[in-house]
N, C-alpha and C positions, 0 to 999 in steps of 0.2 A: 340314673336308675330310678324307675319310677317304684311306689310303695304306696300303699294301701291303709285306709284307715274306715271303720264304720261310722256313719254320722248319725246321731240320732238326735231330730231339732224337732221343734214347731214354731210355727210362725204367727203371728195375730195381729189385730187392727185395733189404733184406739181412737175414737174420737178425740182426745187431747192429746195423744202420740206420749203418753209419760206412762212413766213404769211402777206399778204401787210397790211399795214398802213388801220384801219377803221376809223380811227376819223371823225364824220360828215354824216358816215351810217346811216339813218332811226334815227336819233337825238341823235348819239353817241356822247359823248362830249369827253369822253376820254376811254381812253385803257388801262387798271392795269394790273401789270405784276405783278401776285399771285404766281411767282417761278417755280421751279420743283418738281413736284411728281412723286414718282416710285409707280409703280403699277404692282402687281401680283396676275393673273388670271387664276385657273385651271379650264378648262370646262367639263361638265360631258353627257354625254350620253348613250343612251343601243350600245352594238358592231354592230348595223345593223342601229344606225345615228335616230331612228323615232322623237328625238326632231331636228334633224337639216334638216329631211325631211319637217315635219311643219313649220318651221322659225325658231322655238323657240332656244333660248338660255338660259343655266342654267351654272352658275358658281359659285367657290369661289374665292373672292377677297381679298388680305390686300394693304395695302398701300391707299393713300387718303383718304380722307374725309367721302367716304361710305362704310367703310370696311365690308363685309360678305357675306353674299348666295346672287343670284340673280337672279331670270327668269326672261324672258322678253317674253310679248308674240305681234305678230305682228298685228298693227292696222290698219294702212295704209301706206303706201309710208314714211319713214321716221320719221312715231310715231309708238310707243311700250307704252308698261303699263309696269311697272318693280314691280316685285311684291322682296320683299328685306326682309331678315330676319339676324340678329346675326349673326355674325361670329361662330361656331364649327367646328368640328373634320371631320363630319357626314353633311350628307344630310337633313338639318330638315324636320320634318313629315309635317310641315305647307305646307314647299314647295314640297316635293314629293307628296301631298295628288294632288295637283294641275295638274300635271304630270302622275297621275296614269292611266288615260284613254286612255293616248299614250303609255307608257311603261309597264303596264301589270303587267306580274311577272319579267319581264327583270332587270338585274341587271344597275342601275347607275355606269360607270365609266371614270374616269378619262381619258379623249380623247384628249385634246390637251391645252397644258400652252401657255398663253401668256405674255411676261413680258414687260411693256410698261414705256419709260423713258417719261414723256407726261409737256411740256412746255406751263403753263395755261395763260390766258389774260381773262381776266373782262370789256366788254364791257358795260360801263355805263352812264345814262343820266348826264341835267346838274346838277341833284340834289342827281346822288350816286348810282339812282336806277338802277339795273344788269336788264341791257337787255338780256345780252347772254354770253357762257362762249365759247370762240374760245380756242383751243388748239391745237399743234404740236406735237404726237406721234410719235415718234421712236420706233418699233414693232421689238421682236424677239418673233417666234412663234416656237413650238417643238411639236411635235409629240409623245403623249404619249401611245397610243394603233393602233393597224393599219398601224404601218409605224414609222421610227425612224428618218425623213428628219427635217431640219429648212428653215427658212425663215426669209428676214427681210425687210421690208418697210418702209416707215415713211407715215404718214394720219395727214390731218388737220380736226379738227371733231370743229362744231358750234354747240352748244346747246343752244332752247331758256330756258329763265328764268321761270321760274313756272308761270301759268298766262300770259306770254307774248303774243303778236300778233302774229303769224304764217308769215305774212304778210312781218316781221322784217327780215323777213330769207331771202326773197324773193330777198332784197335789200342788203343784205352782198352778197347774192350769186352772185348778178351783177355785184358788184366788185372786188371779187374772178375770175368770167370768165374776166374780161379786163384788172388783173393781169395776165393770163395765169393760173388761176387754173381752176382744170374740174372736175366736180362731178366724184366722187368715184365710178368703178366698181364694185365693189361686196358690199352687202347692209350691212356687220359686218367684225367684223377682224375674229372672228370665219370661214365666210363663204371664206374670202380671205386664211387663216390659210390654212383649211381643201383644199384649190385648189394646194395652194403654195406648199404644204409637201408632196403632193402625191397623199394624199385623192381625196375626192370628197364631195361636200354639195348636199345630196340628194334632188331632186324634188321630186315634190308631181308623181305618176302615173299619166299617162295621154294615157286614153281610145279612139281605133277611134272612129267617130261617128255613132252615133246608125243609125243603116240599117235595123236589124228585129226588130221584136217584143218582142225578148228578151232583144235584146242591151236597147231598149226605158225604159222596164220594171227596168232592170237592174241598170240603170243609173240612173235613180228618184230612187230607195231604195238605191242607193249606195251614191249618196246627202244627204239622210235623216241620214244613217249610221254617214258618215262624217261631221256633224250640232251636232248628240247627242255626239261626242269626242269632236267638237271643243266647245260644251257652256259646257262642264261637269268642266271645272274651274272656268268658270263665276257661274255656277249655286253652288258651293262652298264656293268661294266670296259672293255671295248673289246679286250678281249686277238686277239693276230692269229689270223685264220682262224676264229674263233669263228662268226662271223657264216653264213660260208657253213657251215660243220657244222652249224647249227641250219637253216638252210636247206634242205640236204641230208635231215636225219631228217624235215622238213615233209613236203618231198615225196615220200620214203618212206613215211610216214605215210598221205598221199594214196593213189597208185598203191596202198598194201593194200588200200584201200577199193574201191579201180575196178575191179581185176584181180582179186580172189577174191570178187564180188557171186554166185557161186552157194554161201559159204560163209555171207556175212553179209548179211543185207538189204539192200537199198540205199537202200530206203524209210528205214529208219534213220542209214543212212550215208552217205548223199548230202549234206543237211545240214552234218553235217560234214567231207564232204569239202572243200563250197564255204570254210569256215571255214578249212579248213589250206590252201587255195589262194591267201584273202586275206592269208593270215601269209605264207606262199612270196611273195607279190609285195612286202610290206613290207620283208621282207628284202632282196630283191634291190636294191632302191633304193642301197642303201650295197653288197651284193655287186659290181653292174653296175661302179658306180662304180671298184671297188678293181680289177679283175682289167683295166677300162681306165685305170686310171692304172700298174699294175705294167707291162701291156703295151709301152705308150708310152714309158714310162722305158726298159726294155731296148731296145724299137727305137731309141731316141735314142741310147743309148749304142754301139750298134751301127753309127751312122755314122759315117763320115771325118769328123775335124773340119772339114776344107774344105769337108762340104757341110751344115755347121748357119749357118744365118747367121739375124740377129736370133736375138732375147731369148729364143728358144725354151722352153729349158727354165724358166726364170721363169717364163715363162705357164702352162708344166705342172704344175708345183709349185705356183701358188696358183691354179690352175683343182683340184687333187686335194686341196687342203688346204680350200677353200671348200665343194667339193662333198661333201667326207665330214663337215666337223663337221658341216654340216645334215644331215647323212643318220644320224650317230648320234644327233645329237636327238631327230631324227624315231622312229628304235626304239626310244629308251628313252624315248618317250610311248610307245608302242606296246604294250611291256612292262606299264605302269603304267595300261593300258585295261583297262574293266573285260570287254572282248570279247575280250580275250584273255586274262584270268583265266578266264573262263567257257566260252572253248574247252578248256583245260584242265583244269576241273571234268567237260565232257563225253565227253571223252577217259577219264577216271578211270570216269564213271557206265557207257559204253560197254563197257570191258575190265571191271567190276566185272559186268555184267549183258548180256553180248553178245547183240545182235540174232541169234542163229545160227537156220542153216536146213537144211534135211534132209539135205546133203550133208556140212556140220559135220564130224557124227557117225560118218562114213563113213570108208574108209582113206586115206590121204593120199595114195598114189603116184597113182591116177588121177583124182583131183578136183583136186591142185593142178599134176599136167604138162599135164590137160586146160586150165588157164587160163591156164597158162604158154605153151602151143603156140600159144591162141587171138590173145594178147599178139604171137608172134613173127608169124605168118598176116598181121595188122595193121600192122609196121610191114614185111615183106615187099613188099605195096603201096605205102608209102611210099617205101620206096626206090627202089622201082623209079622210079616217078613221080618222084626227085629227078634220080636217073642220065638219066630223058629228059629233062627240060624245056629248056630253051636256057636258056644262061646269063644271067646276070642278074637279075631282082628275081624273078621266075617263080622261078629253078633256087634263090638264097635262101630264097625262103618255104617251098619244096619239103625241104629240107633239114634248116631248121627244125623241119618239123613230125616228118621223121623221128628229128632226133634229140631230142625229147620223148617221141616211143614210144619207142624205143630206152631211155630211161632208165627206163621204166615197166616196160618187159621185163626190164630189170638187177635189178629191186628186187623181181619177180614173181618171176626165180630165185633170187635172193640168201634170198628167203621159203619157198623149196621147197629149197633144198640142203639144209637136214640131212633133209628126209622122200625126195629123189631122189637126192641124192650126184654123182657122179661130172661125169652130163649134165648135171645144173642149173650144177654149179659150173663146167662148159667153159664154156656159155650166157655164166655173170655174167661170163668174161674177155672173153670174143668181144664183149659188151657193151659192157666197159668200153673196150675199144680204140675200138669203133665210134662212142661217143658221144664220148671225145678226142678223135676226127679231125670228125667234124661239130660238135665244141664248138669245135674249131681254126678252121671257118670260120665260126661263127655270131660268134663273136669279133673276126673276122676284119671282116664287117660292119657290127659294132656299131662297132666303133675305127674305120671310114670313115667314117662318121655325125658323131663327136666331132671327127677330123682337118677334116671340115666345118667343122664350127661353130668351133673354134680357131679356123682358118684366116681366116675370116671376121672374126671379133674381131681378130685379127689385123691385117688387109688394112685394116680400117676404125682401125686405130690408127698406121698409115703405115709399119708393119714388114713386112720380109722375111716373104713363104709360102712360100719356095721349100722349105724344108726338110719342111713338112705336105705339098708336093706329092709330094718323092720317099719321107715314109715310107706316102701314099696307094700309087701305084705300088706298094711291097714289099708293102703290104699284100695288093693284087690278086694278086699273084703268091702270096701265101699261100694265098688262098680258091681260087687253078688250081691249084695242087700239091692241095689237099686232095680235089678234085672230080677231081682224075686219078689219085688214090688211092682211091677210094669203090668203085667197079666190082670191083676186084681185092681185097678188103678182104670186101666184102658176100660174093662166091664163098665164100671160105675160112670164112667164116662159117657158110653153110649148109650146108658142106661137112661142118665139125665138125657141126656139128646133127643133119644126118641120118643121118650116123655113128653 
């Protein structure tokens, strides 16, 4: 079973490779010298580098203290998350599963050893507690696919202590530079490895910037593309809100395709639109779920305890804990489809070779506010149509449908502000409020739906409903504030708009 740990290091270079004296750094009392460790580390990648284009690194390891598989993915400037499994033979599936959205059907192999002689020091307060573990490696790197060079450096690498202050680093690092040491060029010994032996650590591509109307289009679905690889190992992990942000670029993804068909085929695109519409509904399976169990929980907490009677919350907590593990099962088979490896290969073939069409090539202000306008014309009807219908299932469904335009209109201007500026980016606010307040009551309905069915489970187990009855009730009351908010809300919208 693989587990997870944040790493937070830096690396530096000394001309004499030795480590000065910290005693008294940031309340170091003293400096342990925990010996020598030998460490051997094979790195693994597809033959065309795509984990070393991302940052990522993927190794096996023996020697010290952490022996076995390792990804690391990159967080910011000097933190990584190191995801770590058992030492075997083989790649474990825990950790290729993580991996599988950059590498595809690409084979894992073995790319470059590094075997590191690394002289440890325990920087600790005056009571024992490890601040941080400074070390002196002495690196021999070799080249195991791609080139048959070596290499050999020495690197002093800081790591804080689990928990530690960030802060702690700050103040080793200032006396490292008044030593004459100076932060580390290259941000792994991977990426120094792969420079020293010949190789190269692939960058990410890097696009001019968008001039027509297709670069603009182009470049927001090629964001959204590169958001659904990069959370496809969070959303595995199960890390919070992951779920819905892969959601979210889906259907970003989508709406590019729907709203600028006078840039890109649709003949083309259509196809996969349908494809990022079945990943959007997979998703939500586990999304729906979470945003009504977080609901319910606050409204629960939100009443007098006089008026929870029975077991309420029990039944909430394992009606949210039953329905989500099935529902991250269900994604992470989803993940591991080969329909959804293959949406992502066409996504790649797509942006690699776009369907473009003669307005493409054209200037961008009036090809992409003309499909922006077209977007708002469209749910302009909608709303209107929500604002009349009499309330009830009629003025729900109505509402509904407006705020799915509304979010396609959001993601049409979000795609045109850097080529419109100013108006588009009023547009994506006016947007985003509009589909909060219609997302307030589509919520609003779904949570009466679920207060249902509880209640019922409930009723038939000879417990109190009375408490599903009155957060029913506040619910109602939610979905008439929202709908007496719409009218005044929609004006000021097109108010900016026409402005």
């Amino acid at each position: 079973m693989a587990d997870a740990k944040r790493e937070i290091e830096r690396k530096y270079e000394s001309d004499d490779s030795g480590l000065p004296d910290l005693t008294g750094v940031g309340g170091v009392a003293a400096v342990l010298d925990k010996g020598l460790a030998e460490l051997d580390a094979t790195y693994y990648d597809t033959a065309d580098q795509r984990l070393a284009a991302a940052s990522l690194t993927l190794r096996r390891r023996t020697g010290g203290s952490d022996a076995g598989w390792h990804l690391k993915f990159p967080v910011a400037p000097g933190v990584r998350d190191e995801i770590r499994a058992p030492l075997s033979d083989t790649v474990p599936e825990e950790i290729a599963a993580l991996v599988r959205s950059r590498v595809r059907d690409a084979e894992l192999v073995p790319l470059v050893r590094l075997r590191s002689a690394r002289d440890v020091r325990h920087l600790v307060d005056a009571d024992g507690t490890l601040l941080a573990e400074a070390s002196v490696d002495a690196v021999t790197a070799e080249r195991l696919a791609g080139g048959s060079a070596a290499a050999q450096w020495t690197e002093i690498e800081v790591e804080l202590a689990d928990d530690g202050d960030p802060a702690f680093l700050d103040l080793v690092e200032k006396r490292l530079r008044k030593a004459g040491v100076r932060p580390s060029a290259a941000p792994s010994k991977l990426a120094r490895a792969l420079k020293e032996t010949g190789g190269h650590r692939p960058g990410k591509n890097k696009h001019a910037a968008p001039r027509t109307a297709g670069d603009h289009v182009l470049a927001y679905l090629r964001a959204q593309r590169d958001v659904l690889v990069e959370l496809d190992p969070a959303v595995r992990r199960d890390v919070p809100d992951s779920v819905h942000r892969m959601r979210v670029a889906t259907r970003r993804a989508r709406s590019t395709l729907r709203s600028f068909r006078s840039v890109l085929d649709h003949a083309v695109t259509d196809p996969v639109g349908a494809e990022l519409k079945w990943l959007a509904g997979e998703l939500g399976l586990d999304r729906d779920q979470e945003v009504m169990a977080e609901r319910l929980t606050a409204a629960l907490d939100a009443l007098p305890p006089h008026l929870v009677t029975g077991p309420v919350r029990e039944r909430l907590a394992a009606w949210a804990d039953a329905r989500h593990g099935g529902a991250h099962a269900h994604i992470t088979a989803v993940l591991d489809s080969r329909r959804y490896l293959t949406l992502l290969d066409t996504l790649d073939t797509l942006l690699a070779d776009p369907p473009v069409r003669k307005a493409a090539g054209k200037q961008p202000q009036k090809v992409l506010a003309k499909a922006v306008d077209k977007d708002l014309a469209a749910l302009a009807a909608l709303v209107e149509q929500a604002i009349g219908a009499p309330p009830g299932e009629e003025r729900d469904i109505a509402v509904h449908e407006a705020r799915k335009k509304a979010k396609r209109t959001r993601y049409a201007a979000e795609a045109a502000t850097p080529a419109l500026g100013t108006p588009a980016r009023s547009l994506t606010q006016g947007m985003k409020s509009l589909t909060t307040l219609l997302g307030e009551h589509q919520d609003s309905v779904m949570t009466r739906l679920t207060l249902r069915e509880l209640s019922a489970v409930a009723h038939a187990a000879g417990e109190s409903t009375f408490a599903y009855g009155v957060l029913y009730g506040r619910e109602e009351a939610r979905a008439a504030q929202a709908e007496a908010e719409l009218p005044g809300l929609w004006k000021e919208i097109r108010r900016t708009a026409s402005g």
